[in-house]
LUMPASE-881143 format. One record per residue (C-alpha): x, y, z; chain. Coordinates in nm, 2 decimals. Example, Ala and Ser with C-alpha at 12.3 -4.5 7.8 and 13.67 -1.06 7.14 Angstrom:
px:1.23, py:-0.45, pz:0.78, cadena:A
px:1.37, py:-0.11, pz:0.71, cadena:A
This chain:
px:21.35, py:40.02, pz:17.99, cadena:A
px:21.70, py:39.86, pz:17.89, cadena:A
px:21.70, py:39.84, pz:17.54, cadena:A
px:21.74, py:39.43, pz:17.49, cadena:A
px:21.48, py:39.36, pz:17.74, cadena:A
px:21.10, py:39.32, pz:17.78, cadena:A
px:21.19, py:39.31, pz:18.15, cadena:A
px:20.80, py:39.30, pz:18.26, cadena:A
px:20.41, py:39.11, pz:18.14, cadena:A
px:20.32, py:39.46, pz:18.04, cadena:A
px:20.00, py:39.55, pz:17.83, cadena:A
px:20.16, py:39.37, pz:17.59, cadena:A
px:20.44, py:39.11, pz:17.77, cadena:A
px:20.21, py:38.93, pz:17.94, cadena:A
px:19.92, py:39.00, pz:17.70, cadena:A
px:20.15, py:38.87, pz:17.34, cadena:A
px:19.78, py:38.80, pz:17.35, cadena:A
px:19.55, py:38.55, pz:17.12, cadena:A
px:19.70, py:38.79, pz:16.84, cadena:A
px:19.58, py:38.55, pz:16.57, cadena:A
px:19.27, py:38.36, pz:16.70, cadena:A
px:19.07, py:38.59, pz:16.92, cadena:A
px:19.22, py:38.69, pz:17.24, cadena:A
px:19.04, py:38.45, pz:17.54, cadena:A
px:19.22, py:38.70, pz:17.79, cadena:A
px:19.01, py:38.96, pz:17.83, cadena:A
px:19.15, py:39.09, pz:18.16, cadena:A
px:19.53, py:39.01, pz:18.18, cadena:A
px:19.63, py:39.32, pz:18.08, cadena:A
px:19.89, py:39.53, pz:18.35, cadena:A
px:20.10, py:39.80, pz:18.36, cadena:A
px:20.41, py:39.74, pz:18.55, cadena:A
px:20.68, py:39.87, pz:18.70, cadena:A
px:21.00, py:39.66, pz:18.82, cadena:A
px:21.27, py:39.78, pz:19.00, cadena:A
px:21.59, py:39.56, pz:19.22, cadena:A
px:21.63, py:39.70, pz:19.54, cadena:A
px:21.92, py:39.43, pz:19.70, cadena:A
px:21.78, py:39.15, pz:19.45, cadena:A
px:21.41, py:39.18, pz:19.54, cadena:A
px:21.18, py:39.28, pz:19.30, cadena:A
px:20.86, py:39.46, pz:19.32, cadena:A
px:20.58, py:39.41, pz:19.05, cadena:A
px:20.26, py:39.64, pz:19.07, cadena:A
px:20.01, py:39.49, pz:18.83, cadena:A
px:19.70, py:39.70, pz:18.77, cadena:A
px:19.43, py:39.49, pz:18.63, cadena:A
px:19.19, py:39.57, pz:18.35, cadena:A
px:18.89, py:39.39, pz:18.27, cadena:A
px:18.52, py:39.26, pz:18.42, cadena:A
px:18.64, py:39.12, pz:18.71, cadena:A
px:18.91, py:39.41, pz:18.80, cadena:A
px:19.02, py:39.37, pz:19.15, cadena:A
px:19.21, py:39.67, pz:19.17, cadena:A
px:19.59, py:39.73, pz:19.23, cadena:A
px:19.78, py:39.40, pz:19.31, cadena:A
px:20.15, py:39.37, pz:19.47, cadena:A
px:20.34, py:39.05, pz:19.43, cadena:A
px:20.68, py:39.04, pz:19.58, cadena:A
px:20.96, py:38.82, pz:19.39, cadena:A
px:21.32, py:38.71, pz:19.41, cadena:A
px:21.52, py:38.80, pz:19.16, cadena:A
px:21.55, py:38.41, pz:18.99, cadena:A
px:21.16, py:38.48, pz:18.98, cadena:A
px:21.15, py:38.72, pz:18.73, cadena:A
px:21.07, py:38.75, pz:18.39, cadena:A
px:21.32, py:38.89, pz:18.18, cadena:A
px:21.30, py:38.82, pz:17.81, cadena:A
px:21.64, py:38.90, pz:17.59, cadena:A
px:21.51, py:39.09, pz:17.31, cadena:A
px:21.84, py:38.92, pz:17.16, cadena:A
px:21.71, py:38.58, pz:17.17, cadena:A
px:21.30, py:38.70, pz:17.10, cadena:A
px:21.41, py:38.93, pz:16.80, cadena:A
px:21.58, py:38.68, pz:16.59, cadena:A
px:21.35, py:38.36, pz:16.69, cadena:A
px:21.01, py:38.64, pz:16.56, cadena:A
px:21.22, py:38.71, pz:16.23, cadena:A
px:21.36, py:38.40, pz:16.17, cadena:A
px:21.04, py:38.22, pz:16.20, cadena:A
px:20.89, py:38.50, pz:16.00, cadena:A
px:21.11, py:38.50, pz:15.72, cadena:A
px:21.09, py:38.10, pz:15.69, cadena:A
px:20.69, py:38.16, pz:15.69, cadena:A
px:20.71, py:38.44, pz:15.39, cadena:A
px:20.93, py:38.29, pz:15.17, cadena:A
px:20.79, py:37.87, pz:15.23, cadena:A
px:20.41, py:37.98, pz:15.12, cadena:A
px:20.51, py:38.27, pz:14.89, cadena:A
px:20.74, py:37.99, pz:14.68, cadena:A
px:20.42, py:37.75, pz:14.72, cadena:A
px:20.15, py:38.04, pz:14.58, cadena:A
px:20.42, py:38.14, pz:14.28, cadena:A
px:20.48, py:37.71, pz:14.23, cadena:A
px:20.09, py:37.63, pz:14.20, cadena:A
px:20.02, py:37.95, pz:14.07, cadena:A
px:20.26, py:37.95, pz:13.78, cadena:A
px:20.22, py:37.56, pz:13.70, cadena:A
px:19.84, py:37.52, pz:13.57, cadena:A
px:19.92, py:37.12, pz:13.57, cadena:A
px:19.95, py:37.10, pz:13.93, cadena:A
px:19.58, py:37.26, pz:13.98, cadena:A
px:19.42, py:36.97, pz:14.14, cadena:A
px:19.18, py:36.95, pz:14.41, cadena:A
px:19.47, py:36.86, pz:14.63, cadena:A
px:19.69, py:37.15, pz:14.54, cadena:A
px:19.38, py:37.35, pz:14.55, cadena:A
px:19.35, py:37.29, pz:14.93, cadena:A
px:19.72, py:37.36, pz:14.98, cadena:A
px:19.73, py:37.71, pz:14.82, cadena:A
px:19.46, py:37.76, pz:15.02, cadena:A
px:19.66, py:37.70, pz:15.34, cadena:A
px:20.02, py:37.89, pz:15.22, cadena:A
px:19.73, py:38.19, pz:15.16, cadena:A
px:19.63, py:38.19, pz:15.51, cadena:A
px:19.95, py:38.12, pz:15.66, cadena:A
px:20.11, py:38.38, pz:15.51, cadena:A
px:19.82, py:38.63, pz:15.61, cadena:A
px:19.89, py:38.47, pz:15.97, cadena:A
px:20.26, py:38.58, pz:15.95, cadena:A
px:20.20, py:38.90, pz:15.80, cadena:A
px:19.94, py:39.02, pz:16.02, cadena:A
px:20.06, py:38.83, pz:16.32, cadena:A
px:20.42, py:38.84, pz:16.38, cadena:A
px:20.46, py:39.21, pz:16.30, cadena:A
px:20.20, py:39.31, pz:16.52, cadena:A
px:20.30, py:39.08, pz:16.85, cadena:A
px:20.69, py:39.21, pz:16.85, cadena:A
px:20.64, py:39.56, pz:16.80, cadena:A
px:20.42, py:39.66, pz:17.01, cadena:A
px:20.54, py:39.40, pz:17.29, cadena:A
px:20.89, py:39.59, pz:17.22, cadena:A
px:20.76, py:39.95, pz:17.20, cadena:A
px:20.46, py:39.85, pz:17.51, cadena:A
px:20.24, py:40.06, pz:17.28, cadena:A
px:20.02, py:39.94, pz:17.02, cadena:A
px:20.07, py:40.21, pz:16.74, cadena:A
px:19.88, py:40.10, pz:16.48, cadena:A
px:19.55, py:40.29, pz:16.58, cadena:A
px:19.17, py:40.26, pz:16.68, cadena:A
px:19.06, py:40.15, pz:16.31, cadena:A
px:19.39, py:39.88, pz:16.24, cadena:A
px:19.31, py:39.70, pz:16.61, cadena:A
px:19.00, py:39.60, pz:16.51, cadena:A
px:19.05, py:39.48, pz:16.18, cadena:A
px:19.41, py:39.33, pz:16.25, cadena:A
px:19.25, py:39.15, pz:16.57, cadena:A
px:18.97, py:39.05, pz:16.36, cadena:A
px:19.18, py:38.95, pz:16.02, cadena:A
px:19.44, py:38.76, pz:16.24, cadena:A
px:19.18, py:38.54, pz:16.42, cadena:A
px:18.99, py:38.46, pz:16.04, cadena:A
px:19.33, py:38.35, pz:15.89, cadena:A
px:19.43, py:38.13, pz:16.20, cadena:A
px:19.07, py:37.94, pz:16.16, cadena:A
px:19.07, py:37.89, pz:15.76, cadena:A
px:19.47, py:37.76, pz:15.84, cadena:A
px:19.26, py:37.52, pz:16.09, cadena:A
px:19.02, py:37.44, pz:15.86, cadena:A
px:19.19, py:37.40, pz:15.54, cadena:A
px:19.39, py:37.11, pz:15.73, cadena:A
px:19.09, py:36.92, pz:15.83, cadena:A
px:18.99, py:36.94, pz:15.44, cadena:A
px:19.30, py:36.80, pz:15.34, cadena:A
px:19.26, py:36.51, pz:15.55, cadena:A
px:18.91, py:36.47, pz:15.49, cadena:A
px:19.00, py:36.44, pz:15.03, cadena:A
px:19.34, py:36.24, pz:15.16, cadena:A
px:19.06, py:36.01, pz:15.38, cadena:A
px:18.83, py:36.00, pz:15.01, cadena:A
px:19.07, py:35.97, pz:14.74, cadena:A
px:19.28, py:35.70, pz:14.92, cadena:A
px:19.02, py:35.51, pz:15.09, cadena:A
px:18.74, py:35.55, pz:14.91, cadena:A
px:18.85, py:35.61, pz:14.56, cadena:A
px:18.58, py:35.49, pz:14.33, cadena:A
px:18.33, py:35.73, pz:14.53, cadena:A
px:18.55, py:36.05, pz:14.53, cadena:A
px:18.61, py:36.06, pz:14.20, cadena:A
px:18.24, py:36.22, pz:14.15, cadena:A
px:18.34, py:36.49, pz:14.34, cadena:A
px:18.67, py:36.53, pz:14.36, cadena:A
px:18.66, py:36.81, pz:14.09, cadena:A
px:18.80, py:37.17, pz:14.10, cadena:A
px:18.47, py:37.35, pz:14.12, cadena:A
px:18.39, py:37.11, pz:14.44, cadena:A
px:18.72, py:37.24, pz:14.58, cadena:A
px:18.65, py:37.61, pz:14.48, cadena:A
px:18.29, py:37.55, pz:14.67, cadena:A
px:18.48, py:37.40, pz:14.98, cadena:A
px:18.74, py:37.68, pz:15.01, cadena:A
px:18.44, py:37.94, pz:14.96, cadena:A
px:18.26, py:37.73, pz:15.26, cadena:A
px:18.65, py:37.76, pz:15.48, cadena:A
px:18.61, py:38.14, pz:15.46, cadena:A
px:18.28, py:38.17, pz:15.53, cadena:A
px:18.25, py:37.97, pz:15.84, cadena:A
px:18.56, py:38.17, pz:15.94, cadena:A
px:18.44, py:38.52, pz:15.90, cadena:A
px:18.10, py:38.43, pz:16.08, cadena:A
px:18.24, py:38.24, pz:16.43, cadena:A
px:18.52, py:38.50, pz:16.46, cadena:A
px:18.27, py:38.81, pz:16.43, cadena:A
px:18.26, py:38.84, pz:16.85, cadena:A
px:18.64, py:38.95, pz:16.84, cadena:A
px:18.59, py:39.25, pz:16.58, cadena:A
px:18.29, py:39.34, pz:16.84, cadena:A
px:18.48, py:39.32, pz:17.14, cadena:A
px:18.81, py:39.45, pz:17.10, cadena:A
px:18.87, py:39.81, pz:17.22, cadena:A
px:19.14, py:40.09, pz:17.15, cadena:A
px:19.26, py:40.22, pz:17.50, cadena:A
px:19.46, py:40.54, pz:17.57, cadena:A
px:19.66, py:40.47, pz:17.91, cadena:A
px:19.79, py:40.69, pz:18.14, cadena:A
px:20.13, py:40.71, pz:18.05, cadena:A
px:20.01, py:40.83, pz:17.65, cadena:A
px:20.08, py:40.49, pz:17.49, cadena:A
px:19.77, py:40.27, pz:17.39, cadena:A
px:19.68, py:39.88, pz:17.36, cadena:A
px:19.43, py:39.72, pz:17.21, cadena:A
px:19.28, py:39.43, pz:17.37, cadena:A
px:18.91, py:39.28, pz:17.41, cadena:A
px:18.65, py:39.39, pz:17.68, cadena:A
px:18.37, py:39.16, pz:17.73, cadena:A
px:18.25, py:39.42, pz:18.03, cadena:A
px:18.01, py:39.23, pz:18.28, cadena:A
px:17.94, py:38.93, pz:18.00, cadena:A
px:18.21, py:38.68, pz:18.18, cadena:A
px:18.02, py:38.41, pz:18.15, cadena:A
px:17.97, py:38.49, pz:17.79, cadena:A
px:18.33, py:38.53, pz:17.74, cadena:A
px:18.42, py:38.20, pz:17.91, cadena:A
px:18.17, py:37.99, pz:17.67, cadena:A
px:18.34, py:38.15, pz:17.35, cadena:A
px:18.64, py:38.05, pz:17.47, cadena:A
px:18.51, py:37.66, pz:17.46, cadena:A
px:18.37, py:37.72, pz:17.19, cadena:A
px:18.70, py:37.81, pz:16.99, cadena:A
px:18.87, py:37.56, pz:17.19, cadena:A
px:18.65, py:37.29, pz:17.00, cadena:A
px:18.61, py:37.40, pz:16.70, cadena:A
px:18.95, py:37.49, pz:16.64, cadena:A
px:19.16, py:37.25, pz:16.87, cadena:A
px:18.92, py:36.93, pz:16.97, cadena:A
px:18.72, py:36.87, pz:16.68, cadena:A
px:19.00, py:36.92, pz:16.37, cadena:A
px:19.20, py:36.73, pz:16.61, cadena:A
px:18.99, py:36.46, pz:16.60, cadena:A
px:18.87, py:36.49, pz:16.23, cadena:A
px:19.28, py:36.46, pz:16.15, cadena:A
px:19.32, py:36.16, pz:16.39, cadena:A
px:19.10, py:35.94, pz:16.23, cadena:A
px:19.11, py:36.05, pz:15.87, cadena:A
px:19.47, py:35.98, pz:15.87, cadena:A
px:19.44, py:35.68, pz:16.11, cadena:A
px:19.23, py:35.50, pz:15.85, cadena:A
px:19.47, py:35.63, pz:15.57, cadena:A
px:19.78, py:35.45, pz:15.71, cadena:A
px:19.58, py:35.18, pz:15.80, cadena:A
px:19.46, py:35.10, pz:15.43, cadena:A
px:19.83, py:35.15, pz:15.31, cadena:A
px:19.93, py:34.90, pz:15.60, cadena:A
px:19.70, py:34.63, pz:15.40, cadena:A
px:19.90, py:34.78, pz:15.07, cadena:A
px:20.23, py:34.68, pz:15.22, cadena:A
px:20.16, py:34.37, pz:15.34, cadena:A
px:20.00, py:34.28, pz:15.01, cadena:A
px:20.30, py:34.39, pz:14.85, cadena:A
px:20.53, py:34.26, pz:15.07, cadena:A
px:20.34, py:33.93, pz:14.97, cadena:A
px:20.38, py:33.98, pz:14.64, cadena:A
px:20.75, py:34.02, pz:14.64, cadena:A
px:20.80, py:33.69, pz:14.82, cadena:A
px:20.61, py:33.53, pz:14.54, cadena:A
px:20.81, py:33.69, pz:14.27, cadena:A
px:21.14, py:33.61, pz:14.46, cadena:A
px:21.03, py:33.23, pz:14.43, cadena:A
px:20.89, py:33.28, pz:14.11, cadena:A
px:21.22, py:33.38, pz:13.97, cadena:A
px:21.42, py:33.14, pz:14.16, cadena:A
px:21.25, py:32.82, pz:14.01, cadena:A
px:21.19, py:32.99, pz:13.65, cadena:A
px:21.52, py:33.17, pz:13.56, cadena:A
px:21.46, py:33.04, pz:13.24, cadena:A
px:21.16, py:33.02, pz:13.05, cadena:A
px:21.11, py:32.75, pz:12.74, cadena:A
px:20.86, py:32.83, pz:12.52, cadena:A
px:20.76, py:32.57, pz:12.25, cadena:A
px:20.59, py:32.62, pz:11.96, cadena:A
px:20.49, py:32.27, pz:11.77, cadena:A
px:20.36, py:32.32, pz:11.43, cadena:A
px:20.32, py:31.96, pz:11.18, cadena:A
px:20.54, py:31.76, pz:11.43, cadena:A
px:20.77, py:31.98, pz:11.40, cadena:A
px:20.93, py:32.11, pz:11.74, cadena:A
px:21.10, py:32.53, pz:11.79, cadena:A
px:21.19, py:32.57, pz:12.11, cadena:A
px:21.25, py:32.91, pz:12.18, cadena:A
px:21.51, py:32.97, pz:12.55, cadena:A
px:21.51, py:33.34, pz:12.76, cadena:A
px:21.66, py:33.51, pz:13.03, cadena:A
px:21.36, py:33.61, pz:13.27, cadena:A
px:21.58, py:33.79, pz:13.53, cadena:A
px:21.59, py:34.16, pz:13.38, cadena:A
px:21.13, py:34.14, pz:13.40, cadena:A
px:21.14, py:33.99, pz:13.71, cadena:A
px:21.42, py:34.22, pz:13.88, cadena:A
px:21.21, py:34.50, pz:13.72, cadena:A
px:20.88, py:34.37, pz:13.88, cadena:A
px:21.10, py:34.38, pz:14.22, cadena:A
px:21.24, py:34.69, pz:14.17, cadena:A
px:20.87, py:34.87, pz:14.14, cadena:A
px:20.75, py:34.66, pz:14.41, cadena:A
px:21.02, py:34.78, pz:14.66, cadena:A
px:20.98, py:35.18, pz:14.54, cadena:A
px:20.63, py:35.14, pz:14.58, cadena:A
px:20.66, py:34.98, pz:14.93, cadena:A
px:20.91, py:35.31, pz:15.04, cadena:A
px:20.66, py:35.54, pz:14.91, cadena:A
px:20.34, py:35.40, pz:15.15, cadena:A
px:20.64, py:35.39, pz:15.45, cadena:A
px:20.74, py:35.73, pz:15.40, cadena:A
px:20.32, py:35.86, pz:15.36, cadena:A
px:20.30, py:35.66, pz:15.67, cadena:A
px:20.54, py:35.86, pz:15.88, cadena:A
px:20.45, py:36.21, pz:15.69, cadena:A
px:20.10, py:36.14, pz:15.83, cadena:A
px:20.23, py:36.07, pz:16.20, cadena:A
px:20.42, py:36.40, pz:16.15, cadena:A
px:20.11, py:36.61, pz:16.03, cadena:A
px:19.97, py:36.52, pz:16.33, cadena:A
px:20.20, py:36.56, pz:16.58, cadena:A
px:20.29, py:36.89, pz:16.42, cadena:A
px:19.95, py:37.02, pz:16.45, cadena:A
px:19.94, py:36.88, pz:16.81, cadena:A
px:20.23, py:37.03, pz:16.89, cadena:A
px:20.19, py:37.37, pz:16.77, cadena:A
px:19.84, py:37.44, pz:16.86, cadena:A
px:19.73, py:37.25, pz:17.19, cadena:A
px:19.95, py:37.48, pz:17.44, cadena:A
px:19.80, py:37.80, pz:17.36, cadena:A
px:19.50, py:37.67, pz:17.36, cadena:A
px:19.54, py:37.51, pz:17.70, cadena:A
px:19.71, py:37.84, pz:17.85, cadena:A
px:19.45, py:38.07, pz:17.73, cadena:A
px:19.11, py:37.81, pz:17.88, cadena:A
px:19.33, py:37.83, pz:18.22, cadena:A
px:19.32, py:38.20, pz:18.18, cadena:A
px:18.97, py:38.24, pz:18.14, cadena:A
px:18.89, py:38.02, pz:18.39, cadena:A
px:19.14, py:38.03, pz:18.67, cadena:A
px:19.32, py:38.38, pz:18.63, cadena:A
px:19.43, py:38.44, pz:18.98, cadena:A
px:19.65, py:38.05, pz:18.94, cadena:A
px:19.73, py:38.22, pz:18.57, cadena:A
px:19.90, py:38.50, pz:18.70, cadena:A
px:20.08, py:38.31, pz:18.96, cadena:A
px:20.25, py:38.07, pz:18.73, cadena:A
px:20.26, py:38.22, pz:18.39, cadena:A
px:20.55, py:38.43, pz:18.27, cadena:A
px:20.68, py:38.63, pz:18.01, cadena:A
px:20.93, py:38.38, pz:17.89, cadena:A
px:20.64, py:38.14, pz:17.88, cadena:A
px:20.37, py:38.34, pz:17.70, cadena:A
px:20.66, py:38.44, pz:17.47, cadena:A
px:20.74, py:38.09, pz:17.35, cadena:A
px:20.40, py:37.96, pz:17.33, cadena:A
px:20.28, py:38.24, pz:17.14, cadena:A
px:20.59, py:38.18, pz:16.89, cadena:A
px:20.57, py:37.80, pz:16.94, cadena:A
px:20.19, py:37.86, pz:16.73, cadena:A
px:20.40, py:38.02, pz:16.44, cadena:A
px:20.59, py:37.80, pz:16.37, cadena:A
px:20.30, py:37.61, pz:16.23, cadena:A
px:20.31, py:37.89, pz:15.96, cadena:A
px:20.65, py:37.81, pz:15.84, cadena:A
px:20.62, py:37.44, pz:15.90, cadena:A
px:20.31, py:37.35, pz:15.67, cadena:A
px:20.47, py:37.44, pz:15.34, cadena:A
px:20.78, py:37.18, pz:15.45, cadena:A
px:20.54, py:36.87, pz:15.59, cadena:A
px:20.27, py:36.91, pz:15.26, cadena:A
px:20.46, py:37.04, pz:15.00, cadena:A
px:20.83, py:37.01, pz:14.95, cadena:A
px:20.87, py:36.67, pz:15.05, cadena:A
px:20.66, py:36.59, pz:14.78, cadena:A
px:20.84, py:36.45, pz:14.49, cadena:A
px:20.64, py:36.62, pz:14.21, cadena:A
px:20.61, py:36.95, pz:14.37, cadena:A
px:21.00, py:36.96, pz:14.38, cadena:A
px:21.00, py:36.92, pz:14.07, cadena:A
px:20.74, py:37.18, pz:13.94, cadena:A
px:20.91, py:37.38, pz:14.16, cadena:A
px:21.19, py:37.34, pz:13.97, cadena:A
px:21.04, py:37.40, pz:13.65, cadena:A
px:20.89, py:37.68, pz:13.79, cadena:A
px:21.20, py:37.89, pz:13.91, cadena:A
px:21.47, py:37.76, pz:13.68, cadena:A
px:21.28, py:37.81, pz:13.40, cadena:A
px:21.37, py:37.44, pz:13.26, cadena:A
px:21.14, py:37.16, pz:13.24, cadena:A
px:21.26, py:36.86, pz:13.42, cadena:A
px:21.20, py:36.50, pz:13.32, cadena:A
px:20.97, py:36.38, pz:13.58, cadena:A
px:20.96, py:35.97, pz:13.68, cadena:A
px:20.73, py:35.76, pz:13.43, cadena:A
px:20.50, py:35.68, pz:13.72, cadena:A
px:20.46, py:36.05, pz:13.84, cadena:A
px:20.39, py:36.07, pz:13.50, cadena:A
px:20.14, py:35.83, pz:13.47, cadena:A
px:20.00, py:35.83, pz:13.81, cadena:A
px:19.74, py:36.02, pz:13.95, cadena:A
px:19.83, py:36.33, pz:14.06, cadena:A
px:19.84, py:36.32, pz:14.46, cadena:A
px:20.00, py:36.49, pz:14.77, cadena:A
px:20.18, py:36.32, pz:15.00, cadena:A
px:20.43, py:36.14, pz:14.75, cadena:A
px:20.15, py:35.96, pz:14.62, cadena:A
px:20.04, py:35.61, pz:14.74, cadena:A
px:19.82, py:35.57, pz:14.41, cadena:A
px:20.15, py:35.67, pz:14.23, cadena:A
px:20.32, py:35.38, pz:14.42, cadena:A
px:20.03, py:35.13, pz:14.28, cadena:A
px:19.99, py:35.29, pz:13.94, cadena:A
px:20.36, py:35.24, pz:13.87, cadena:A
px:20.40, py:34.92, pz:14.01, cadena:A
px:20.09, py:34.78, pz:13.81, cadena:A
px:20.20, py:34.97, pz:13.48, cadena:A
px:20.50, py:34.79, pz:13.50, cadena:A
px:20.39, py:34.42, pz:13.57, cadena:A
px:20.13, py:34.48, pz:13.24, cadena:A
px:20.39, py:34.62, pz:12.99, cadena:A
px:20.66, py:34.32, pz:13.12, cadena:A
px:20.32, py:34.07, pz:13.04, cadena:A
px:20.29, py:34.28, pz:12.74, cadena:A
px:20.62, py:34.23, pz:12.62, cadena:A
px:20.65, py:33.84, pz:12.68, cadena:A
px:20.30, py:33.79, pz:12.47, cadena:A
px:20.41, py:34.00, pz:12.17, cadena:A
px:20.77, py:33.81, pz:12.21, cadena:A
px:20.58, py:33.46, pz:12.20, cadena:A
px:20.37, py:33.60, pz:11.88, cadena:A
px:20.67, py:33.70, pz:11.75, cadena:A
px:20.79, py:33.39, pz:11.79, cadena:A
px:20.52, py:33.16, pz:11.69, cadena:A
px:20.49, py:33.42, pz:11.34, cadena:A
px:20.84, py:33.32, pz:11.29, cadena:A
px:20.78, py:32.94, pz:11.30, cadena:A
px:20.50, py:32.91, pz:11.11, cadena:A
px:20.74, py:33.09, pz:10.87, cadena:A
px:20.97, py:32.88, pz:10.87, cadena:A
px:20.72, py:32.57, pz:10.85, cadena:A
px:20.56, py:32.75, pz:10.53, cadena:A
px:20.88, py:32.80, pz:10.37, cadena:A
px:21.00, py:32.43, pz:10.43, cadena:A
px:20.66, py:32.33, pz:10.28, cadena:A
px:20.70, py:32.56, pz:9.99, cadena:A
px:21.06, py:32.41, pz:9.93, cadena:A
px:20.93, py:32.03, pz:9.96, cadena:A
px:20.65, py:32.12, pz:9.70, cadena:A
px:20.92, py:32.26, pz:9.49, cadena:A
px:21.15, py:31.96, pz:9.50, cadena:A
């Protein structure tokens, strides 16, 4: 083989496999060999699996083939990896290091940089090498547990997202009844309940994955469901649902309802800054009058600086639900994105193998395996660092400084997604201490004229 190129779908070019979420392809393994006599090529595919058919010959063109550049797959693999280490290991040290930022929330998200960085680790690694090599050299012992370790982290990845919308769904839409719950312990219990479920529904791939010696000397490692197709084939819906349809779903309206509550915000707020625009115009200046024994103070002020205040928070707090808004279109369409095709290519496996290996390539499996990873390297961008405070603790964290964060980050509740509730908290912290300040100026001012009437009545006694 040319150094540079996986020039084949050999036990492991067309099989970069399910490598993280239990293999569906239980029989698209082959050994081939390709040669270019005058521009034809030649590829003998010897099927494994339940329903082998024996030795198949399928005669391309040269255009047809599929030749990956190992200069183009090597550098995508470590690029993507390297994004995937370093994002979630900077989010474990940041929520690990900072004990403030230990919320149910954060909780959730370390969580998810834990199993995405297990998904990297055990995933990436093992799909390039041996697709590289076309030998799986890690051993009997190592396929089973990598197989079986790379399908759990891919599911508690899954799952950990649907959380996150779900406590998003709760602590922005139902906020008086979350707040029972929403404790640490409950998230501690949920994350145990992640893991679990996890371990249990991915138990069939540690069974059926085999160590095989092949001909040549060099080995692969792939599932063999023997005679059970039909078994096979449900397990593969069964995935597809539970890790594609229904989280799909879960995120879809959890989020749906989220933007469409902080819709209502906006246009209440929107609302409210049309009042406080006429407000202001027709009271730019305030009289206040204190009369005390007929005699009249009249006390004149500049209202501009509370009211352009009370605008000010308004507007930042209207940005903020915009940008959660298009954060949570993005969650979604990244999750979409990233999962759905190798979902959908490995179902059309299972079920329609002989169309499968018609159509499919190399190039194709390639970039739809990697397409998955990105998800990995993505989630730490979309949930974490485009949140304000986490920048900051981030900050704190690896500069050893403490940064002076925003009064309403500090005074708000502590939330992902830039904080909606921050938006409100700020906004309404700021209208009470500007009504705060004008009722201790009028006091002030009332103290001061009763003064003054008590010292003119003193100084008509005395005369």
């Amino acid at each position: 083989m040319e150094f540079g190129k996986i020039e084949n779908t050999s036990a492991y070019g067309m099989d970069l496999a399910w490598n993280y979420s239990g293999s569906h392809v239980a029989a698209l393994n082959s050994l081939v060999d390709f040669s270019f006599p005058d521009g034809a090529v030649t590829q003998t595919v010897e099927m494994d699996g339940a329903d082998n058919t024996g030795n198949e010959t399928y005669n391309f063109t040269r255009s047809e083939t599929s030749e990956i550049p190992g200069e183009i797959l090597i550098p995508l693999y470590s690029l993507i990896f390297l994004l995937s280490v370093v994002g979630n290991g900077l989010v474990i040290a940041t929520l690990v290091q900072n004990k403030r930022m230990r919320t149910v929330t954060n909780m959730f998200l370390l969580n998810l940089s834990i199993s995405d960085l297990l998904l990297a680790v055990l995933c990436m690694p093992v799909t390039i090498i041996p697709t590289l090599l076309r030998d799986f050299i890690f051993g009997e012992v190592m396929c089973i547990m990598i197989r079986y370790l790379q399908a759990v982290s891919a599911a508690v990845s899954v799952f950990t997202l649907v959380a996150i919308s779900l406590e998003r769904y709760c602590a922005i839409c139902r906020p008086l009844h979350s707040r029972s719950w929403q404790t640490l312990s409950h998230s501690y219990k949920t994350i145990a309940a992640v893991w679990s479920t996890a371990l249990v529904i991915m138990i069939p791939i540690a069974v059926v994955h085999k160590y095989w010696t092949l001909p040549n000397g060099n080995h692969k490692c792939d599932e063999d469901w023997g005679e059970l197709v039909d078994l096979r084939r449900a397990y593969t819906v069964f995935l597809d649902v539970v890790l594609l349809v229904l989280p799909l779903e879960v995120m879809l309206v959890a989020y749906g309802l989220i933007a469409r509550t902080l819709w209502i915000g906006i246009k209440m707020e929107m609302q409210g800054q049309q009042e406080l625009r006429q407000l202001g115009s027709n009271r730019d200046v305030i009289d206040d009058e204190v009369t005390t024994n007929g005699n009249t103070c009249s006390h004149k002020r500049m209202d501009f600086e509370h009211s352009a205040v009370r605008r000010s928070n308004a507007e930042k707090s209207l940005a903020a639900k915009k940008r959660v808004i298009r954060m949570l279109f993005v969650i979604v369409l990244e999750f979409f994105i990233c999962w759905t095709p190798l979902y959908a290519l490995y179902t059309w496996v299972d079920f329609d193998k002989a169309s499968a290996r018609k159509h499919l390539t190399a190039v194709c499996w390639s970039l739809i395996q990697l397409l998955s990873y990105v998800s990995a390297c993505c989630n730490p961008i979309t949930y974490c660092f485009m949140n304000k405070k986490f920048r900051h603790s981030f900050l704190a964290a690896f500069r050893c400084i403490r940064p002076k964060l925003p009064p309403q980050m500090k005074r708000g509740r502590d939330s992902d997604f830039g904080s909606p509730a921050t938006g409100r908290s700020s906004f309404t912290w700021s209208f009470r201490s500007t009504e705060m300040s004008r009722v201790s100026e009028r006091r002030a001012s009332n103290k001061a004229a009763l003064l003054a009437n008590a010292g003119e009545r003193k100084s008509a006694e005395a005369t």
